[in-house]
N, C-alpha and C positions, 0 to 999 in steps of 0.2 A: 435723934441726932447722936447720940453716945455710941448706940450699936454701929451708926456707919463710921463713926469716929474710930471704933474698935476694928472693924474692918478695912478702915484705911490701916491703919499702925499692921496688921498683919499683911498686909497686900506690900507694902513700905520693906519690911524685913521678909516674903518672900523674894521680892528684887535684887536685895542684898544676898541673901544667899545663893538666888541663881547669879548675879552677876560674879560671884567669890568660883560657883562651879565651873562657871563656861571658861573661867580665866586660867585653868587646868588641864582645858581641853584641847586635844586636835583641832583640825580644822573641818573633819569631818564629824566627829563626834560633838561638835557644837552644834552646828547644821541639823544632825537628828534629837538635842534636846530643843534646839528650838522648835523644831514638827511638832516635839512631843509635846511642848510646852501652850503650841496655839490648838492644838487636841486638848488640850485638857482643861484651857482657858473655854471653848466651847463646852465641852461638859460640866465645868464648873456654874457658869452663867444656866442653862438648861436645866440642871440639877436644882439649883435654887430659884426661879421661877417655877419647876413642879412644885416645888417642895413650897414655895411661901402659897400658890393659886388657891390653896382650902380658904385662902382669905381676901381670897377678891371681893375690891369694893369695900372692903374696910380698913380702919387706919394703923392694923396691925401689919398689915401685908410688908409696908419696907421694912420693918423693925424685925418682921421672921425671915424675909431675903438676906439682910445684912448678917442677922445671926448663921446663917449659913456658909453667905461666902467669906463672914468670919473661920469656921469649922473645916472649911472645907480649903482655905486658903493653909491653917496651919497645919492641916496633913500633908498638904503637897510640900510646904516649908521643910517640915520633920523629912519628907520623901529626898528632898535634892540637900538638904546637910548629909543624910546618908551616903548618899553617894558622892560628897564632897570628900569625906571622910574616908569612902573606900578607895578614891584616886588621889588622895595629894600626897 
């Protein structure tokens, strides 16, 4: 529970930061962070179901998926502050 707990709070402030970016943008250059953004929500999900499977069937499996799309959610956060930061 803690680790999906931790992955909601980082999923919670990627939202924030993308909604803070998109609110800087065009109208076409929102259009392509959202593409990017359901591309990357599918890689994200993919990435961590590989990455947790070494533990199918046991009761680690959620607790190394959440630890992921913890990891992986605050690289993309770090990813769109930067580019908040280079357009505002």
């Amino acid at each position: 529970m803690c680790a999906h707990r931790e992955y909601k709070a980082a999923d919670a402030e990627l939202n924030k930061v993308y909604g803070r970016l998109a609110g800087v943008l065009d109208e076409e250059d929102k259009a392509s962070l959202k593409e990017s953004e359901l591309a990357w929500i599918k890689y994200r999900d993919s990435t961590c179901v590989f990455e947790s499977s070494q533990y199918k069937g046991g009761t680690m499996r959620g607790m190394i998926e959440s630890f992921c799309l913890t990891r992986v959610t605050k690289s993309r956060t770090a990813e769109l502050k930067d580019q908040y930061e280079l357009r505002r």
